[in-house]
VONU-473808 format. One record per residue (C-alpha): x, y, z. Coordinates in pm, 1 decimal, decimal comma, m for minus. Example, Ala and Ser with C-alpha at 12.3 -4.5 7.8 and 13.67 -1.06 7.14 Angstrom:
% residues 2
{{1230,0; m450,0; 780,0}} {{1367,0; m106,0; 714,0}} 
//
This chain:
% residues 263
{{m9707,4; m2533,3; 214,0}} {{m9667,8; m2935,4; 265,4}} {{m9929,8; m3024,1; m49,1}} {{m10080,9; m3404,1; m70,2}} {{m9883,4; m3472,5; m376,0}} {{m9545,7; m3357,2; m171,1}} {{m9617,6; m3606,8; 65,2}} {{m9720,1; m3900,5; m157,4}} {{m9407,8; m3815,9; m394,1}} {{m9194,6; m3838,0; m57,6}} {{m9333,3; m4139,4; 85,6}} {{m9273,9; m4329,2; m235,9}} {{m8915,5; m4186,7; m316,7}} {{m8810,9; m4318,7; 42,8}} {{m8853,8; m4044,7; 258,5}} {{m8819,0; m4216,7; 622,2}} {{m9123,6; m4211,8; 824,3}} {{m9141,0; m4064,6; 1147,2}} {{m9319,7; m3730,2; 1287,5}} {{m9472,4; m3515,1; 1010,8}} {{m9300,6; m3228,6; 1121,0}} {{m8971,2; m3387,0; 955,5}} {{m9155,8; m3350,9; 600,9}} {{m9232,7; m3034,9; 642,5}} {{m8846,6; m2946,8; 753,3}} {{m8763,1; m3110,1; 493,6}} {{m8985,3; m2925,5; 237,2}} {{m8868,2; m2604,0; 398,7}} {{m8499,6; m2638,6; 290,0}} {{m8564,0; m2745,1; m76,9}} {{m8586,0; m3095,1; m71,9}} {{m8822,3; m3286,4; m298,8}} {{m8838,9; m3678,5; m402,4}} {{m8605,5; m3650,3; m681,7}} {{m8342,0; m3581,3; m435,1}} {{m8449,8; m3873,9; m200,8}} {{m8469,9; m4108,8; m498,5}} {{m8122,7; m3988,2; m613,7}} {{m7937,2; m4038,9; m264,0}} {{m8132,5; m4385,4; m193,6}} {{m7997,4; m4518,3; m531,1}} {{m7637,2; m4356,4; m490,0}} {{m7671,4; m4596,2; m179,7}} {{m7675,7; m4359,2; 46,1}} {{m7839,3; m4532,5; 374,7}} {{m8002,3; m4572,1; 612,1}} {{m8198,8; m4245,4; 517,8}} {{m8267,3; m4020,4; 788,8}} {{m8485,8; m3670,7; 729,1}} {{m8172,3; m3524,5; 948,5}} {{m7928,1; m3630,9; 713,7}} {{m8145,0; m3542,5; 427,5}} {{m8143,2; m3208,2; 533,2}} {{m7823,3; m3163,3; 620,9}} {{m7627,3; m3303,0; 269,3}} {{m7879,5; m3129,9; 80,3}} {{m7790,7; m2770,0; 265,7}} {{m7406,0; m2823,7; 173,2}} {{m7446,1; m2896,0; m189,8}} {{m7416,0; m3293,2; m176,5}} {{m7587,2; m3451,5; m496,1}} {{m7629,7; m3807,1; m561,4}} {{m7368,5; m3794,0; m809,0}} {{m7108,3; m3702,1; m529,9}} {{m7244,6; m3946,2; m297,2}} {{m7203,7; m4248,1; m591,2}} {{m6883,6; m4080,9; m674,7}} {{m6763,6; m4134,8; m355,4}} {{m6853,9; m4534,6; m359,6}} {{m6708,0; m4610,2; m682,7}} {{m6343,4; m4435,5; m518,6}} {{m6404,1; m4693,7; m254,2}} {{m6614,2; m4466,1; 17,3}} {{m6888,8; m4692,7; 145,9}} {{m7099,4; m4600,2; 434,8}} {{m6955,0; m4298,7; 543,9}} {{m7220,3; m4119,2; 737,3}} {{m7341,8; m3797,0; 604,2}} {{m7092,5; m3546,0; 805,8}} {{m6798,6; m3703,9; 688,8}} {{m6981,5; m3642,8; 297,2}} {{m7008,2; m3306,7; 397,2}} {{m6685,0; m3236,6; 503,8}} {{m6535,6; m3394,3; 211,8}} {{m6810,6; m3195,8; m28,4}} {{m6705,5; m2878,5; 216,5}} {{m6330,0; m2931,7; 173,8}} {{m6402,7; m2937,7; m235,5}} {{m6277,8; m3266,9; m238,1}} {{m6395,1; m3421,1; m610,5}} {{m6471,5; m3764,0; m703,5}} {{m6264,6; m3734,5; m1000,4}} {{m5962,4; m3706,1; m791,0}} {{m6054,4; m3911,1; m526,8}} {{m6094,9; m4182,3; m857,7}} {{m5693,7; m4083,7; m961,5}} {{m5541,9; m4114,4; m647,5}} {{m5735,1; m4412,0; m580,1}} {{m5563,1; m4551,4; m921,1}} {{m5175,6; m4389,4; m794,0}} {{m5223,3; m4685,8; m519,7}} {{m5371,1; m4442,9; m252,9}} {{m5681,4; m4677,0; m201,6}} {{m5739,8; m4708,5; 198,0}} {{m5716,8; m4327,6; 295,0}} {{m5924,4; m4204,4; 574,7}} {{m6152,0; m3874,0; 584,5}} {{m5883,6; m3697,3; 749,7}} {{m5624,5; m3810,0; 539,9}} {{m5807,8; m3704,6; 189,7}} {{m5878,9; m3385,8; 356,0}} {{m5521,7; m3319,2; 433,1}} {{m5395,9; m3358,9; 98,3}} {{m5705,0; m3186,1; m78,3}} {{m5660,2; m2836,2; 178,9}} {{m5285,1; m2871,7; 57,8}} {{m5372,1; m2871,3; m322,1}} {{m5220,9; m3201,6; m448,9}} {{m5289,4; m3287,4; m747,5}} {{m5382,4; m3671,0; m898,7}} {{m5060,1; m3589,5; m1074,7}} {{m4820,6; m3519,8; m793,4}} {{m4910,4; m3861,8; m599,9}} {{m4837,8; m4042,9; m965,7}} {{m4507,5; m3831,6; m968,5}} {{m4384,9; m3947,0; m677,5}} {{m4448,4; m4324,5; m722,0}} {{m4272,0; m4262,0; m1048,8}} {{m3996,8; m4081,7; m875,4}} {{m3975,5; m4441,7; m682,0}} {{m4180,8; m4286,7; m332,8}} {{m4500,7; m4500,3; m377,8}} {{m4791,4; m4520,3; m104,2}} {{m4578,7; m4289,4; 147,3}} {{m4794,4; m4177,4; 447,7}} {{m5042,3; m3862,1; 396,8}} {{m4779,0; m3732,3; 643,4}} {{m4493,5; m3747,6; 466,0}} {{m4712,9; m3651,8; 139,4}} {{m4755,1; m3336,5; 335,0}} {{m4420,9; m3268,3; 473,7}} {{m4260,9; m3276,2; 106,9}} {{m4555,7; m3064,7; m64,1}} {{m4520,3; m2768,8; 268,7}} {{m4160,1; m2795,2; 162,6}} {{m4196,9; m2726,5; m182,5}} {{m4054,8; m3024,8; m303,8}} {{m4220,2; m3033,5; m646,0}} {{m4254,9; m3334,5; m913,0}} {{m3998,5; m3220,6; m1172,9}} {{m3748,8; m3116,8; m879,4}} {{m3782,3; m3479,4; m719,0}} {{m3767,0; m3709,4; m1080,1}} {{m3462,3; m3414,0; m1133,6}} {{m3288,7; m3565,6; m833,5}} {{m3364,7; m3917,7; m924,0}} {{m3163,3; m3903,7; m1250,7}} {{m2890,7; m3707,6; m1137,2}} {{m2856,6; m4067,9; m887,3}} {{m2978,8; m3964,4; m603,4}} {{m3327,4; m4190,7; m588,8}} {{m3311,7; m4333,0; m281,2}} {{m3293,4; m4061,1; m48,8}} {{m3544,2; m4061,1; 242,0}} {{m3820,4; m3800,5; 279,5}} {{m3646,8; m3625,6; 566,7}} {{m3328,3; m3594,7; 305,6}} {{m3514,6; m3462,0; 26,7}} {{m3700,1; m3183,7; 210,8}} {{m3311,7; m3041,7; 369,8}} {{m3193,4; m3005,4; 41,9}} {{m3521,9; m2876,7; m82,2}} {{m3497,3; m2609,1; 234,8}} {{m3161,1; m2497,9; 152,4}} {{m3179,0; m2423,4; m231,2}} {{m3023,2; m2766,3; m365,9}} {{m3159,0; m2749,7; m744,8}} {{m3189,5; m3105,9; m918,1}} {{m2858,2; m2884,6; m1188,4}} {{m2652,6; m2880,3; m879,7}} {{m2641,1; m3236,3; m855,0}} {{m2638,7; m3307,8; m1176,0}} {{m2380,8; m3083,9; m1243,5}} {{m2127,3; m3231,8; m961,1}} {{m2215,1; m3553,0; m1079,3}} {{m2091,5; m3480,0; m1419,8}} {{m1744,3; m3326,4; m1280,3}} {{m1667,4; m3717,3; m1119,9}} {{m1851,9; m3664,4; m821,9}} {{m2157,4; m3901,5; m825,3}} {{m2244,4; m4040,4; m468,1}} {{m2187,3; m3736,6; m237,5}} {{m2404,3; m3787,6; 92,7}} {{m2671,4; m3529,6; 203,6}} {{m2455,5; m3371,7; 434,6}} {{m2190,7; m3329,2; 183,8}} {{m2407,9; m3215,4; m57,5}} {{m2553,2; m2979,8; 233,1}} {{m2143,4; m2870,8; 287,0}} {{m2073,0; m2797,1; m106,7}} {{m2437,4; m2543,5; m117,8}} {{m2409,2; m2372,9; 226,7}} {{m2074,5; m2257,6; 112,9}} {{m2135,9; m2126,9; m192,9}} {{m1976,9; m2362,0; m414,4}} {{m2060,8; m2406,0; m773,1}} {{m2059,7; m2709,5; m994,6}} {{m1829,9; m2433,8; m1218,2}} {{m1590,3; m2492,6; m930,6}} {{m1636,2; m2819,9; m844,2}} {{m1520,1; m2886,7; m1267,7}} {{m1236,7; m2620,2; m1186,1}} {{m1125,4; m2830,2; m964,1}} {{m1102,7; m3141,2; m1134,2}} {{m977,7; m2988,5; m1458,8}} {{m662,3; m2939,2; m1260,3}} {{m589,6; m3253,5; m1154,0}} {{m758,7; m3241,4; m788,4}} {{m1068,9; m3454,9; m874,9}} {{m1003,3; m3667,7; m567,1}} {{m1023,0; m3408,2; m331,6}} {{m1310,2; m3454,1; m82,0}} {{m1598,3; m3203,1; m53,1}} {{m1464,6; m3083,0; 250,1}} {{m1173,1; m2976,7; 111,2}} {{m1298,6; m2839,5; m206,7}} {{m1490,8; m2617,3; 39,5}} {{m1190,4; m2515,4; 281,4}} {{m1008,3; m2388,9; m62,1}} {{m1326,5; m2180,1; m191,1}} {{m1321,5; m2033,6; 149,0}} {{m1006,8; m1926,6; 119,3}} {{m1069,8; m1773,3; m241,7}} {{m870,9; m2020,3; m440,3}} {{m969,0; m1944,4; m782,3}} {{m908,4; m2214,8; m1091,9}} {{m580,1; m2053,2; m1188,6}} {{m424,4; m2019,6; m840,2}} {{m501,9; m2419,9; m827,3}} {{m304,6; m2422,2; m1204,1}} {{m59,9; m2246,9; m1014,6}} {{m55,7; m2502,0; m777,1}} {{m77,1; m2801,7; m984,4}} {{292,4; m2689,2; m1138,7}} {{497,6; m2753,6; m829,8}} {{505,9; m3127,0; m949,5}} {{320,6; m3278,4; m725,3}} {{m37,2; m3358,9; m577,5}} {{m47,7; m3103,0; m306,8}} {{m282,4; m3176,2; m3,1}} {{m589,4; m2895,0; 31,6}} {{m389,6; m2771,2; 337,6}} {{m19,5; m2742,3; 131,4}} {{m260,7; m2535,6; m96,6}} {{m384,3; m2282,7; 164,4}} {{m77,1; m2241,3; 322,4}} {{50,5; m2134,5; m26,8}} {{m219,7; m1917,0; m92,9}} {{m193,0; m1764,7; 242,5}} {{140,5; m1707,4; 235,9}} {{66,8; m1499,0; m171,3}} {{313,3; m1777,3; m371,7}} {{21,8; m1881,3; m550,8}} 
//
């Protein structure tokens, strides 16, 4: 039972006053005055024997709660601690986001990224990948998609930094690897839009291709057209073939050749 000691430890740790049958709830789920001392200097307050009860049956220590000031948490009321505790949100990555520039995210907002399994190292990626302080929307949108660290600084040196989020995740959704773009940037092509870029992969062309292409003397062809002629199964040496008549044949002078078996 409630002993005289109990309550005397209680009353000078901080426990709140108020009806007696609030100490002895509180003795009934565990709680002594270390735990009141600890949450009363982690500056937890005002101190209620509800709230008491109810960080100390989901796990919250003191060291959470003064984790969760020091990341720039103050006053949150003891639900919003527990959903955070609940969610397995730690201080230690509330402390590295905080230091990627993520310093005025709600509740909701840390939750979102915590249930999605970001990592302190994925919101530093993406500031270094030139996306800094996006919204926890957006934050979302490109981890649901896949759209990974080393994929997105992969796109930013093949020169294709400044694409927006929206962008990112449609080449992301239909297989565009950061080698793809680096590899039709290194055959002369080095500032294709998304959609173009969108064209070249839906169709099944490779960068091999794309350098077929341009070995032959058709480097200024658009991606539209380099696609028409891999539809049509132009290989590199009927485009060789091609090349010989003398002249800079359009893509449709090629296809009508090819069509027609002369090359």
């Amino acid at each position: 039972g409630v002993s005289p000691r109990y309550i005397r430890d209680m009353t000078v740790a901080g426990f709140p006053q108020g009806p007696f049958d609030a100490l002895i709830n509180a003795h009934d789920h565990g709680i002594d005055a270390r735990y009141v001392t600890g949450m009363r200097e982690a500056g937890f307050a005002p101190l209620t024997a509800q709230d008491l009860i109810l960080l100390h049956d989901h796990g919250v220590s003191s060291g959470f709660v003064a984790g969760l000031r020091t990341a720039g948490l103050h006053g949150l009321p003891a639900d919003q601690v527990v959903r955070l505790r609940d969610h397995g949100v730690s201080t230690e990555w509330l402390g590295a986001i905080r230091k990627a520039g993520y310093t005025t995210l709600s509740v909701d907002e840390i939750i979102s990224l915590a249930d999605r399994g970001l990592s302190s190292d994925y919101m530093v990626a993406l500031g270094a990948a030139g996306y800094r302080r996006l919204p926890v929307s957006q934050i979302a949108l490109l981890r649901d998609h896949g759209v990974s660290a080393a994929w997105l600084t992969g796109v930013q040196k093949a020169g294709y930094g400044e694409l927006s989020i929206e962008q990112l995740v449609a080449l992301r959704d239909r297989g565009v690897s950061a080698e793809f773009l680096e590899g039709i940037r290194r055959a002369g092509y080095r500032k294709l839009s998304p959609d173009e870029i969108l064209l070249l992969r839906d169709h099944g062309v490779s960068t091999d291709y794309v350098h077929e292409v341009v070995a032959v003397g058709y480097g200024a062809m658009s991606p539209g057209d380099i696609t028409r002629m891999h539809d049509h199964g132009l290989s590199g040496s009927a485009l060789q073939k091609a090349a010989s008549f003398g002249r800079r044949l359009s893509a449709d002078e090629i296809i009508r050749l090819r069509d027609a078996g002369a090359i």
